[in-house]
C-alpha positions in Angstrom: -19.3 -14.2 -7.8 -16.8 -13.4 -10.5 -18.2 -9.8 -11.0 -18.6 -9.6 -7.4 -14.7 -8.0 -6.5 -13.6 -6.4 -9.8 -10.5 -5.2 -7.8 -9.0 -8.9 -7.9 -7.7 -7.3 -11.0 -5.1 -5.3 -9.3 -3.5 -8.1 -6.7 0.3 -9.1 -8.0 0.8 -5.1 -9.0 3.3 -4.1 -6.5 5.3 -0.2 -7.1 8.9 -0.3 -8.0 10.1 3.1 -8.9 14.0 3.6 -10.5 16.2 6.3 -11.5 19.3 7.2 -12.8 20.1 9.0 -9.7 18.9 11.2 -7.3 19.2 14.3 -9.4 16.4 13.4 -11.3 14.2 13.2 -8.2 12.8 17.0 -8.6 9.6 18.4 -7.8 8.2 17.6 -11.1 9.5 14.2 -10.6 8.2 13.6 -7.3 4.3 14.7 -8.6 4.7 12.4 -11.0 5.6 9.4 -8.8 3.2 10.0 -6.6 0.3 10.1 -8.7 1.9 6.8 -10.2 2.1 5.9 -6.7 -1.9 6.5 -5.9 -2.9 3.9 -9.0 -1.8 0.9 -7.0 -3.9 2.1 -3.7 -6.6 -0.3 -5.2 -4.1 -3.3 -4.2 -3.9 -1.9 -0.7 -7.2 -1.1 0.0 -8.0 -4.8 -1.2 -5.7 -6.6 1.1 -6.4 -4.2 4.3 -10.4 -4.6 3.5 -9.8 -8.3 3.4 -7.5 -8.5 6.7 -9.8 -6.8 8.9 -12.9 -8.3 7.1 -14.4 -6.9 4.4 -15.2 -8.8 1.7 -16.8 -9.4 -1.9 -19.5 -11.5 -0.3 -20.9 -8.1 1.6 -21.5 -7.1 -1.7 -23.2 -9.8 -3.4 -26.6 -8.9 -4.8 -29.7 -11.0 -4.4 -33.4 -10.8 -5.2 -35.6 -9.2 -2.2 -37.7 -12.2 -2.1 -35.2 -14.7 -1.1 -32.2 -15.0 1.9 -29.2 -13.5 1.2 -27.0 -14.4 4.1 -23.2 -12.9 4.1 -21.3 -15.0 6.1 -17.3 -14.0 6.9 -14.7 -16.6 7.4 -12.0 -14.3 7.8 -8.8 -17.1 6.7 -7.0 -13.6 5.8 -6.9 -12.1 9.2 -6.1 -16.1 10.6 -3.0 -16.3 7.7 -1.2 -13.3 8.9 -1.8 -13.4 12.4 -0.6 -17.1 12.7 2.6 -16.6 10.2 3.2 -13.0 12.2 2.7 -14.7 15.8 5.0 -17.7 14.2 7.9 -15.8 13.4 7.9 -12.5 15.5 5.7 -13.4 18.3 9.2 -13.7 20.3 11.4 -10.4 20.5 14.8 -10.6 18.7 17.7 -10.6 20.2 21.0 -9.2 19.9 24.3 -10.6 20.7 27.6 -8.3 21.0 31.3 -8.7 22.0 31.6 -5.1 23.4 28.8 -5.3 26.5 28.9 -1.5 26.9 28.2 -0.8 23.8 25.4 -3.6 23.4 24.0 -1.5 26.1 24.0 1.4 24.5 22.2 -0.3 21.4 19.8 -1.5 24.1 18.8 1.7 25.3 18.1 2.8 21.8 16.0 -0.1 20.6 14.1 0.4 24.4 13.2 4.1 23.6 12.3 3.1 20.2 9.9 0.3 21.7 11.7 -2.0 18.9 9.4 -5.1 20.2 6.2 -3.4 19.2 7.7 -2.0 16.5 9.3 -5.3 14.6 5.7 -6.8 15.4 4.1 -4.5 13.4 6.7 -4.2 10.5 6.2 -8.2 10.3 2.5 -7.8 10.1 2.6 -5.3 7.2 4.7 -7.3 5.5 2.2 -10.3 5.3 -0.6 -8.2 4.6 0.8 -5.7 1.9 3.7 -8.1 1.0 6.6 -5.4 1.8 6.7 -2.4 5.0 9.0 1.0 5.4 10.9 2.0 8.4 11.7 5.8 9.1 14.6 6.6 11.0 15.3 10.7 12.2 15.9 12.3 15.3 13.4 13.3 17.1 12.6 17.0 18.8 15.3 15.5 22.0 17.3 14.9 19.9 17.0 11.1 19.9 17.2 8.8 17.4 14.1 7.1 16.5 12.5 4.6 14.3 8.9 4.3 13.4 7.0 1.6 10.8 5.1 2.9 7.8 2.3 1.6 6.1 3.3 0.8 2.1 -0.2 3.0 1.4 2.0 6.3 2.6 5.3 5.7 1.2 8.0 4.3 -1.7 11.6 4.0 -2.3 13.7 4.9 -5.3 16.5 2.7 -6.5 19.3 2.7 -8.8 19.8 1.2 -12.2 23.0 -0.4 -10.9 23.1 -4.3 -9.8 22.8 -3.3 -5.9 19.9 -1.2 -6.6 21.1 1.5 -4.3 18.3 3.4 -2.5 18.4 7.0 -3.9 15.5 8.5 -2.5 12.2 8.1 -0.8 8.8 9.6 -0.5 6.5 9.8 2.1 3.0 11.8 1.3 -0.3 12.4 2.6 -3.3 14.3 1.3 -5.3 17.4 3.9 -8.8 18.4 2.6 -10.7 17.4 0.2 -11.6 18.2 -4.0 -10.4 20.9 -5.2 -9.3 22.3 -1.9 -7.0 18.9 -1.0 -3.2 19.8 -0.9 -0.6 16.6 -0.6 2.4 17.1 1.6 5.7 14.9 0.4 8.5 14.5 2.5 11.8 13.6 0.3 14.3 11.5 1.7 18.0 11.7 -0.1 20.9 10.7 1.3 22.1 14.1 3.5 19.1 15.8 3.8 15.5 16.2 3.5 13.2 18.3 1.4 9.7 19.0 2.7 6.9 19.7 -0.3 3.9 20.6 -1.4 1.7 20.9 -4.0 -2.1 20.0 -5.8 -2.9 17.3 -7.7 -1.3 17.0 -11.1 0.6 20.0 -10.6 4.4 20.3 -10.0 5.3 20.8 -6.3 6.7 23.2 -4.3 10.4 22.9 -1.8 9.1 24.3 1.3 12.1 23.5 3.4 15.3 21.3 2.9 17.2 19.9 6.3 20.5 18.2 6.4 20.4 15.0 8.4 23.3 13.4 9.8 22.5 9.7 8.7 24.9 9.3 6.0 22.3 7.5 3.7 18.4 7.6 2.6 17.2 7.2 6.1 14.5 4.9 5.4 14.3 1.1 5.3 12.3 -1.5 3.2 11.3 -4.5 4.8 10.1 -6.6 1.9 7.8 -10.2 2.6 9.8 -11.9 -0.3 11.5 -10.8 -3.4 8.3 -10.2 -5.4 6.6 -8.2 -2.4 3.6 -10.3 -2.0 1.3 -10.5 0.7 0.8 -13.9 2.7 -2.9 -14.4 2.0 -2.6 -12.8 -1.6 -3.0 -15.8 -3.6 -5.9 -17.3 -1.9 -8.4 -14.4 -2.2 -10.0 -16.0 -4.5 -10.2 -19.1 -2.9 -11.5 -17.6 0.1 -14.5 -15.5 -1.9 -15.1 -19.5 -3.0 -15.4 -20.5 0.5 -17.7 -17.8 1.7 -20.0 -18.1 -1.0 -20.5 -21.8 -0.4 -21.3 -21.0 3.1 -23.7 -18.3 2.4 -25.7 -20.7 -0.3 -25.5 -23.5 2.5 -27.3 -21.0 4.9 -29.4 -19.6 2.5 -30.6 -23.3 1.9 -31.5 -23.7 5.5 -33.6 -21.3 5.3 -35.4 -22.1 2.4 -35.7 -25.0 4.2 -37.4 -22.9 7.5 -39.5 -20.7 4.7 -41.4 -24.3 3.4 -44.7 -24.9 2.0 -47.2 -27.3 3.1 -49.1 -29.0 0.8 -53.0 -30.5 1.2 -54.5 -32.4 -0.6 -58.4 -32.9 -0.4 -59.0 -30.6 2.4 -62.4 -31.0 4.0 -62.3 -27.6 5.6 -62.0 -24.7 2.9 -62.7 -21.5 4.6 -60.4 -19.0 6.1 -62.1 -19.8 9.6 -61.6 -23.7 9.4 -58.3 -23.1 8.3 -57.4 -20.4 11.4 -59.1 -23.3 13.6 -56.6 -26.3 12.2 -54.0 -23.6 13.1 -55.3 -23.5 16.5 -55.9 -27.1 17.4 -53.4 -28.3 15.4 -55.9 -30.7 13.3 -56.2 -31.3 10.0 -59.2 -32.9 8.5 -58.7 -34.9 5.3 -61.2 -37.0 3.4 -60.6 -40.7 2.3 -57.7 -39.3 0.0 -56.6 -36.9 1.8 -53.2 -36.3 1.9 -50.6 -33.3 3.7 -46.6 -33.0 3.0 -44.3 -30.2 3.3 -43.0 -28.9 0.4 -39.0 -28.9 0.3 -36.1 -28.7 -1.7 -33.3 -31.5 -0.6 -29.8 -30.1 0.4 -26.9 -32.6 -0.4 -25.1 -31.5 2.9 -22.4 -34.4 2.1 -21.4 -32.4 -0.8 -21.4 -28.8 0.4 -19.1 -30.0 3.5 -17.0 -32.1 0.9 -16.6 -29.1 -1.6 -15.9 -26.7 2.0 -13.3 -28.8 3.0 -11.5 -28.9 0.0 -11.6 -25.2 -0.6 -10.4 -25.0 3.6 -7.3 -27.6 2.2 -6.5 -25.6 -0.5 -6.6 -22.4 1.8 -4.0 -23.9 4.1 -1.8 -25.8 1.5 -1.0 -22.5 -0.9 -0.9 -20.1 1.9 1.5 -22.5 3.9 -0.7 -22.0 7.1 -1.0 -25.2 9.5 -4.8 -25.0 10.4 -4.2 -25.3 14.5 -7.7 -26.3 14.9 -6.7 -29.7 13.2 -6.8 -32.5 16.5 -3.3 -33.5 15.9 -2.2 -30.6 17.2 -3.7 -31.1 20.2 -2.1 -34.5 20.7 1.4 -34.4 22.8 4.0 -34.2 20.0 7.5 -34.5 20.4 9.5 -31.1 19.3 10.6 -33.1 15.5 7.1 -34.0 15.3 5.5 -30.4 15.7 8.5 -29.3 13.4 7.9 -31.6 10.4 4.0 -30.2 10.7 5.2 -26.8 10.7 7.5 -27.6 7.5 5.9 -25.4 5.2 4.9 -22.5 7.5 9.0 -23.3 9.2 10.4 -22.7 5.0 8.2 -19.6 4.9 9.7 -18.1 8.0 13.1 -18.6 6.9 12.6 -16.6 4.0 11.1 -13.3 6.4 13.9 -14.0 8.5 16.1 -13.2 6.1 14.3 -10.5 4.5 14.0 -8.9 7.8 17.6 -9.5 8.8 18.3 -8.0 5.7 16.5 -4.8 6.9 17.7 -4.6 10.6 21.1 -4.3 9.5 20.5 -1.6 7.1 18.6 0.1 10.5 22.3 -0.7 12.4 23.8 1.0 9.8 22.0 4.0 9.9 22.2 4.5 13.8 26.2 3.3 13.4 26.8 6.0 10.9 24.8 8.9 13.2 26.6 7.5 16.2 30.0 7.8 14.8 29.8 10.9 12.9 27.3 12.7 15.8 28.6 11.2 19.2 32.2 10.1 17.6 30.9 6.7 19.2 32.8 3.8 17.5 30.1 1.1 16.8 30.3 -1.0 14.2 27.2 -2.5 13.0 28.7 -5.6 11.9 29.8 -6.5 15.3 25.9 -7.2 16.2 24.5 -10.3 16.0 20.9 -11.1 15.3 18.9 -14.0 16.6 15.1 -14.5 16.1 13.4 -17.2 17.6 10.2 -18.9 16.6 7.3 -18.5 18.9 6.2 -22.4 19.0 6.0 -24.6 21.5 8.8 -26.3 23.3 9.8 -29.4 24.5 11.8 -27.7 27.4 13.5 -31.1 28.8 14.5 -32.3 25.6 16.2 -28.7 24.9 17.6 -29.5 28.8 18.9 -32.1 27.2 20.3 -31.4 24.0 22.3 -28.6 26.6 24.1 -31.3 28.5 24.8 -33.9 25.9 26.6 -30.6 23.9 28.2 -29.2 27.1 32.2 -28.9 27.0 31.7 -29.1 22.6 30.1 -25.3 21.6 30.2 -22.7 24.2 28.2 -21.2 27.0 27.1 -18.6 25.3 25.4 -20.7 22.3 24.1 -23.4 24.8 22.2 -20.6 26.5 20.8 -19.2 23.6 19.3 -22.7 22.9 17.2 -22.2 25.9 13.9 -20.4 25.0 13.5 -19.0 28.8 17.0 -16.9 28.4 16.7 -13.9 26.4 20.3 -12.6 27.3 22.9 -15.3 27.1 25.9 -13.0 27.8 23.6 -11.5 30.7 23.2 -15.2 32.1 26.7 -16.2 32.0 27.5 -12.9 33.8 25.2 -14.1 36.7 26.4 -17.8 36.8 29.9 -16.1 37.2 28.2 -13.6 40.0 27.1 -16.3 42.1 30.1 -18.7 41.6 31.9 -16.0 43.0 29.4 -15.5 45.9 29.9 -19.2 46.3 33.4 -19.4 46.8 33.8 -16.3 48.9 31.4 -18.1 51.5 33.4 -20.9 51.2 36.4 -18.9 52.1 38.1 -19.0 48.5 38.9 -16.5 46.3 38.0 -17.2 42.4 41.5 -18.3 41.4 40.9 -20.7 43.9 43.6 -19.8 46.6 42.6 -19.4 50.3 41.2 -16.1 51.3 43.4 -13.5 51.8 41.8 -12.1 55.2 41.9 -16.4 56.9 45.8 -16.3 55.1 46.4 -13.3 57.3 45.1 -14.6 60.5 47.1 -17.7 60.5 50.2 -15.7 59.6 49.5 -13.5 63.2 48.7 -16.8 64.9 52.0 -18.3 63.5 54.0 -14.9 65.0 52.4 -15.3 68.6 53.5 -18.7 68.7 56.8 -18.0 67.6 57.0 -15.0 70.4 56.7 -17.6 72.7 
C-alpha cells in the first residue's frame, strides 16, 4: 500500500507567493509564478480525487488469479460535509444600526446569492485547506462576488508584517500541447491587466482596466493559518482503512472459492463424480473421509484493527461520528455541546478565519460604494453573526430568553433564538402589532386616549353646555 499513492508526497505543500511590491509583478513575473503555481496541482488533485472518491485502493494491483475487491469508505467526503454542514449549514447574518443601509447591503448579498456562495467558500476551504473570492462589477453594472477554486488562482503579499495583498492571479489553460495558450487575469490594487502567453514563455498585456475597488479586489478565505485541508492528515489513515476492508472481503471469498477434500473415494471416474454432483452422494470406503478446505479468518481482529483505524479517523480529524448511538439518545443542549467539543474548537477557528474574510469583502463593496454611488457605508458598522447548524433545545433557549429578559437587550435576546434570522426585523414587528394593539384598544402608543374618542367627548361636553 505504501507505493500505492506516491502523491501522499505532496500533501502539507500549500503556495505562498511574496514580493517586494507590486512593481515586480510583470509579465515575466507572472509566467514564472504560474508555472510555480502548476507544481502544487498534485496537492489539489489529491484532495478533490479523495473528496469525491477516488482513491489509492482503485489502484492497487493484484494477481489475476485471486479477488481483488476495491472497497471505498469515503471518511473524506463525510469530514467535510459534516464540519461544512456544522458551521455554515445556517446563513450568516448581519446586524446594522442604520436599517436603510442594512438594506441596501441586503440587496447586494441577495443578488450575489451570498448563502450559496459562503457554502461553497466553506467547503473549499476544508477540502483544499484555503478558497478565493472575486469581487468586479458585472456587465449591469453590479457588483458581484463569485468563489474560486485554489486550483485556478493565488495571492501575492508583502514582505511587511501585515502582509498586504499586492496582487493576484487568476489563469486557465485553452487547447492542448503545443497549441495550449494560458490566459492570466492580474489583479492590483486600481486596475486589471488581462494576459496571455505559452508555456514557459513571458506573457503578453492584452488589456489593462481601471477598477473602482480601491484595493486587490480579491479575497482569501484561509481553513487555518497553515492552509490545510480538514481531512488532510488522515489520508493515510483512511488508505489503512480501505485496505483492511478490501483483504476482509477478499477473505470471504477465498472462503466462497474453497476446495473440498476426499479421501478414499470409491467412485473415481469423471461420470461417478458428475453423478455425486447430481444426487448429492458421496460414497466413501471404511476410511473414507470429505472436509472442505479453508483458510480461518480471525474476524475479531480485522473488526478490532477497523475500529481502531475508524477512532483514529474521527479523533485527529475532529469529526464526531453521528452514527455513534449516543447521539441518538435525547441529550440536553450542554450534553450535545461537550460531544461536539472538538468539532465546536474547530469551528471557532473557521469562524474567525472567515470573519476575517467577510470583512475584507465589506471593505471592498464600502470603498466602491463610497467612491462610485458617494454612498456613506462604513464597513465597520456591520455586524457578523454565524450560527451553528446543530440541534436545539428550543425550550431551554425559551428559557434562557426569559430568565435574561430586562438584563441584555431585545435585540441580543432575539438573536438567541435559532427560528429568528432578523432580530431588528422582529422587534420592528412586535412594535407593529403593539401599536395595532393599542389603536383597537382606543390608545395611542404614548398611551393617552385617542385623539378621534378625545374629540367626541369634547362635542358631547359643548351640546350639553348649550343647553
Amino acid at each position: 500500500m505504501t507505493d500505492l499513492n506516491y502523491r501522499v508526497k505532496s500533501l502539507y505543500k500549500v503556495p505562498f507567493f511574496q514580493a517586494s511590491n507590486e512593481l515586480e509583478l510583470t509579465p515575466k513575473v507572472v509566467s514564472q509564478l504560474i508555472e510555480k503555481h502548476r507544481t502544487y496541482q498534485t496537492r489539489y488533485d489529491l484532495l478533490f480525487d479523495y473528496y469525491i472518491g477516488k482513491h489509492a485502493i482503485q489502484n492497487r494491483p493484484m494477481e489475476a488469479s485471486k479477488p481483488n475487491n476495491k472497497l471505498i469508505d469515503n471518511f473524506a467526503e463525510y469530514i467535510t460535509n459534516v464540519k461544512t454542514g456544522y458551521f455554515m449549514g445556517n446563513p450568516v447574518r448581519y446586524t446594522m444600526k442604520d436599517e436603510k443601509m442594512l438594506e441596501t447591503i441586503r440587496e447586494i448579498l441577495d443578488y450575489n446569492d451570498e448563502q450559496d456562495n459562503n457554502s461553497e467558500l466553506a467547503k473549499l476551504m476544508s477540502i483544499f485547506g484555503h478558497a478565493f473570492e472575486l469581487v468586479y462589477i458585472d456587465s449591469d453594472a453590479k457588483i458581484r462576488f463569485k468563489y474560486i477554486s485554489p486550483k485556478q488562482m493565488f495571492i501575492v503579499y508583502g514582505f511587511d508584517i501585515e502582509e498586504t495583498p499586492l496582487g493576484a492571479v487568476r489563469y486557465y489553460t485553452v487547447g492542448f500541447g503545443e497549441d495550449a495558450v494560458t490566459y492570466a487575469e492580474l489583479y492590483l490594487p486600481h486596475k486589471i491587466v488581462y494576459l496571455h502567453g505559452k508555456s514557459e514563455q513571458d506573457f503578453i498585456v492584452d488589456k489593462e482596466v481601471e477598477h473602482q475597488f480601491g484595493d486587490v479586489p480579491v479575497i482569501e478565505y484561509t481553513n487555518n493559518d497553515e492552509r490545510l485541508g480538514d481531512f488532510e492528515n488522515v489520508i493515510t489513515l483512511i488508505d489503512a482503512y480501505e485496505m483492511v476492508m478490501a483483504d476482509s472481503v477478499n477473505e470471504i471469498q477465498y472462503f466462497n472459492d474453497a476446495y473440498l477434500v476426499i479421501r478414499n473415494l470409491l467412485m473415481t471416474d469423471k461420470e461417478d463424480i458428475q453423478d455425486m454432483k447430481n444426487n448429492r452422494i458421496i460414497q466413501l470406503d471404511e476410511n473414507g473421509e470429505a472436509e472442505w478446505l479453508i483458510k480461518n479468518i480471525n474476524d475479531t481482529h480485522v473488526q478490532n484493527v477497523l475500529d481502531r483505524i475508524q477512532t483514529d479517523i474521527h479523533r485527529f480529524s475532529k469529526t464526531p461520528n453521528l452514527t455513534d448511538e449516543n447521539f441518538a439518545s435525547n441529550l440536553s443542549g450542554v450534553a450535545i455541546r461537550f460531544k461536539l467539543w472538538g468539532l465546536e474548537q474547530d469551528a471557532i477557528n473557521k469562524e474567525r478565519k472567515f470573519k476575517r474574510g467577510l470583512q475584507r469583502r465589506f471593505e471592498l463593496i464600502s470603498n466602491f460604494l463610497n467612491k462610485v454611488y458617494k454612498i456613506p457605508f462604513n464597513w465597520l458598522d456591520l455586524k457578523v453573526i454565524f450560527t451553528r447548524n446543530i440541534p436545539t433545545n428550543i425550550l431551554e433557549q425559551s428559557q434562557v430568553v426569559a430568565n435574561l429578559n430586562g438584563i441584555v437587550s431585545r435585540q441580543t435576546l432575539l438573536s438567541i433564538l435559532p427560528f429568528v434570522d432578523d432580530p431588528l426585523d422582529e422587534i420592528r414587528l412586535l412594535e407593529e402589532e403593539d401599536a395595532k394593539q393599542l389603536d383597537q384598544l382606543g390608545f395611542t402608543n404614548n398611551g393617552m386616549t385617542n385623539p378621534i374618542n378625545e374629540k367626541e367627548e369634547d362635542e358631547e361636553e359643548d351640546e350639553t353646555g348649550d343647553e
